[in-house]
NUZAVO-139059 format. One line per field, with one value per residue: residue number from 1; x, y, z of N, C-alpha, C in turn; residue in one letter. Coordinates in steps of 0.02 Angstrom, whole numbers, m for minus. Example, Ala and Ser with C-alpha at 12.3 -4.5 7.8 and 13.67 -1.06 7.14 Angstrom:
<pts>
resi c(1	2) .
neast c(660	642) .
nnorth c(m284	m112) .
nup c(390	354) .
caeast c(615	684) .
canorth c(m225	m53) .
caup c(390	357) .
ceast c(660	645) .
cnorth c(m165	2) .
cup c(390	394) .
resn c(a	s) .
</pts>
This chain:
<pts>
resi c(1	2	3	4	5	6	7	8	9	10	11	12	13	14	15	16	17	18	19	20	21	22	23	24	25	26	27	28	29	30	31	32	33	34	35	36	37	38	39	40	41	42	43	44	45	46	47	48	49	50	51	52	53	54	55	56	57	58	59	60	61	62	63	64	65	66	67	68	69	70	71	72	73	74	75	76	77	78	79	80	81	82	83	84	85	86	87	88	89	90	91	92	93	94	95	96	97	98	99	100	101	102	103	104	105	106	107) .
neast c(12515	12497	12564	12714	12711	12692	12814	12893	12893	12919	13064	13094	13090	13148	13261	13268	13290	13384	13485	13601	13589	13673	13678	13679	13799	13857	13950	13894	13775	13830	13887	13757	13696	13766	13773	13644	13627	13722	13649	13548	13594	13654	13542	13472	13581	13537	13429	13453	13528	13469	13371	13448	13477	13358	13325	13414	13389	13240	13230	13323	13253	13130	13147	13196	13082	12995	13032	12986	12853	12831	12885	12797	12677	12514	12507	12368	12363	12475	12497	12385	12468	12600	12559	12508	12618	12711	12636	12622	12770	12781	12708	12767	12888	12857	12796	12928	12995	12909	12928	13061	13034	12952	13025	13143	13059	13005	13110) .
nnorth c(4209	4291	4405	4330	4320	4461	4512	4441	4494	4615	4606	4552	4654	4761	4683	4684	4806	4887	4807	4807	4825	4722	4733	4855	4975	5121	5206	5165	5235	5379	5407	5393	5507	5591	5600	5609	5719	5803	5780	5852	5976	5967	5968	6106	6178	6124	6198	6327	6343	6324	6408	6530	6475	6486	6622	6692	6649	6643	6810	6821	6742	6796	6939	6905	6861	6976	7046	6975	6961	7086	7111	7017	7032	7111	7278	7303	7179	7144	7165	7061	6945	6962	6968	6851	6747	6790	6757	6605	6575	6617	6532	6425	6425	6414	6301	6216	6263	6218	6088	6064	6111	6029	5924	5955	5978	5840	5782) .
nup c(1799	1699	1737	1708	1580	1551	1586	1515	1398	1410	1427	1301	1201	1273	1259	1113	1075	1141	1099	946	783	691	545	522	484	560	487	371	368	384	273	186	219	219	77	32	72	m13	m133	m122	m110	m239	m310	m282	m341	m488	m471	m485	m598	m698	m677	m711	m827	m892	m908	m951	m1103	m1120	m1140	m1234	m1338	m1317	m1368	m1506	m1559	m1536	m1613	m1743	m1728	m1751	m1885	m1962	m1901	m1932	m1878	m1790	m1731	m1650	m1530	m1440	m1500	m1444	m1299	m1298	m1321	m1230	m1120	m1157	m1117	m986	m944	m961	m896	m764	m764	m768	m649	m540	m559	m547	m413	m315	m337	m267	m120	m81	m36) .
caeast c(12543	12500	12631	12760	12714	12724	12881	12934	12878	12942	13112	13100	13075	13190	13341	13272	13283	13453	13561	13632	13562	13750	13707	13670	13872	13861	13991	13868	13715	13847	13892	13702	13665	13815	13751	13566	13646	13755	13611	13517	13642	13642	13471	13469	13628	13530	13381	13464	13560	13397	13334	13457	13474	13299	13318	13448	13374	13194	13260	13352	13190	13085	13167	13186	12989	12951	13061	12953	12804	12835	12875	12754	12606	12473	12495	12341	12356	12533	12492	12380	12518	12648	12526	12492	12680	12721	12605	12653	12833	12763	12666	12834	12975	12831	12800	12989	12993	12868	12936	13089	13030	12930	13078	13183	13018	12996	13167) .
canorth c(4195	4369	4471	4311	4352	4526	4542	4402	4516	4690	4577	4542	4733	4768	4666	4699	4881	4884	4760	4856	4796	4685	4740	4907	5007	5196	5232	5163	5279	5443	5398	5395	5551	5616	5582	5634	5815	5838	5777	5909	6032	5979	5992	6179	6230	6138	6259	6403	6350	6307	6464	6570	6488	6484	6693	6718	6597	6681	6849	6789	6724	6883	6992	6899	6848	7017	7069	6946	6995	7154	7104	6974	7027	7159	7310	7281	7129	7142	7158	7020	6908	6957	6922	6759	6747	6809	6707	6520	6579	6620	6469	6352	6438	6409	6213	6197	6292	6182	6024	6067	6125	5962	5873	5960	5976	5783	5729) .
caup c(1734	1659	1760	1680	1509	1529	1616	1459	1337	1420	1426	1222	1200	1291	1203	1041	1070	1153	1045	898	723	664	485	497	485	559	416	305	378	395	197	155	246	171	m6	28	97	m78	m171	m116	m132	m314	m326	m278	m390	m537	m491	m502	m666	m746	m683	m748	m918	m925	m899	m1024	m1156	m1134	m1153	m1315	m1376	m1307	m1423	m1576	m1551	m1528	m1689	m1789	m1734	m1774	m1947	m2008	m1891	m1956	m1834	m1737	m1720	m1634	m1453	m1424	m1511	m1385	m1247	m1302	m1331	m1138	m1081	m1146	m1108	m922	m903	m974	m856	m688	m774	m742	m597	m506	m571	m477	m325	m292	m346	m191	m71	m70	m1) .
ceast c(12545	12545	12703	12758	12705	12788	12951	12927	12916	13023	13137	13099	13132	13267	13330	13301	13370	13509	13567	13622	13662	13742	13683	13742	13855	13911	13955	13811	13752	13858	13828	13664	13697	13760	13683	13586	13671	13703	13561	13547	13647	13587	13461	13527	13580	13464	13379	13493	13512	13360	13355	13489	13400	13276	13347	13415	13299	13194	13279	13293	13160	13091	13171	13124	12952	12992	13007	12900	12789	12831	12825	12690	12582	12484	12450	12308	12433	12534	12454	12440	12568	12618	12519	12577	12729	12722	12613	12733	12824	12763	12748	12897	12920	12821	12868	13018	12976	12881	13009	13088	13002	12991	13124	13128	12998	13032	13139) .
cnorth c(4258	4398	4412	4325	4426	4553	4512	4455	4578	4658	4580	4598	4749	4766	4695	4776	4905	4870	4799	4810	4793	4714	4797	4953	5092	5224	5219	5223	5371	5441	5411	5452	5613	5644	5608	5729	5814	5817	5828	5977	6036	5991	6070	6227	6193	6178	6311	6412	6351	6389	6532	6563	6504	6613	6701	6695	6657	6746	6837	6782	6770	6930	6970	6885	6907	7065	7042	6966	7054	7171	7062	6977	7108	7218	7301	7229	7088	7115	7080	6946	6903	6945	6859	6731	6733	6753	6620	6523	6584	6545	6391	6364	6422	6326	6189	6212	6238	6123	6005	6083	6060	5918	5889	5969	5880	5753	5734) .
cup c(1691	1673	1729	1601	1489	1518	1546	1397	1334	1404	1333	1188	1200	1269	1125	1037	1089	1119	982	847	686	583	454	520	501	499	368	301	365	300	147	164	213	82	m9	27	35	m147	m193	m131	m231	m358	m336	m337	m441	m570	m501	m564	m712	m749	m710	m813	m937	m953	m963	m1104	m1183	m1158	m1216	m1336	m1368	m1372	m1495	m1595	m1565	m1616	m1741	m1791	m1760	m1861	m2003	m1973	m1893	m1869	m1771	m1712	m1682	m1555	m1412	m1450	m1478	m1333	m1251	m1289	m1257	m1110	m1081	m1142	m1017	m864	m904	m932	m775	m684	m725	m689	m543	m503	m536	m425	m288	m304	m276	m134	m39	m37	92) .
resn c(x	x	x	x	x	x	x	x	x	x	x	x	x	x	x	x	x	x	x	x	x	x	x	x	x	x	x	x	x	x	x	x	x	x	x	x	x	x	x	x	x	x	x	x	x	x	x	x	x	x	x	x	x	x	x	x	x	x	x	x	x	x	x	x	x	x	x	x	x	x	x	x	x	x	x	x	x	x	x	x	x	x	x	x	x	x	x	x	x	x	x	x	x	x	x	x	x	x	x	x	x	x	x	x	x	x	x) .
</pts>
């Protein structure tokens, strides 16, 4: 009786594995694979747009930051102000950085 309920079971395997799932459409899977690939593709152009407004923008801000400082902070008290300055401009372009790279490392 064991070698009939194996041979029943290798049998049920067997078809399941063979017969072609009726309501899954290869045009629907090449469409979804499709769409995952240009998703990604849009992913990557909107990390490089991000990354080079985030360039131009910072820059823009750099200089008028470092204009101000210049004008409303006490001489020696200039430098650490642009460090600090740098630095939460650093830490906010690697935030956004990071927040899209996990966003395209996950797919």
């Amino acid at each position: 009786m064991s070698d009939e309920t194996a041979s029943a079971s290798e049998a049920k395997q067997a078809s399941t594995q063979s017969a072609p799932n009726p309501d899954v459409d290869p045009t629907d899977q090449t469409n979804e694979e499709f769409a995952a690939r240009m998703r990604r593709y849009l992913d990557y152009a909107v990390l490089v747009g991000l990354l080079l407004l985030a360039l131009i923008a910072a820059l823009q801000f750099y200089l008028n930051a470092s204009q101000t400082i210049s004008t409303w902070v006490n001489p020696e008290y200039r430098a650490p102000f642009q460090a600090a300055f740098n630095l939460v401009l650093l830490l906010g372009a690697a935030f956004g950085i990071t927040v899209q790279l996990r966003r395209l490392t996950r797919d």
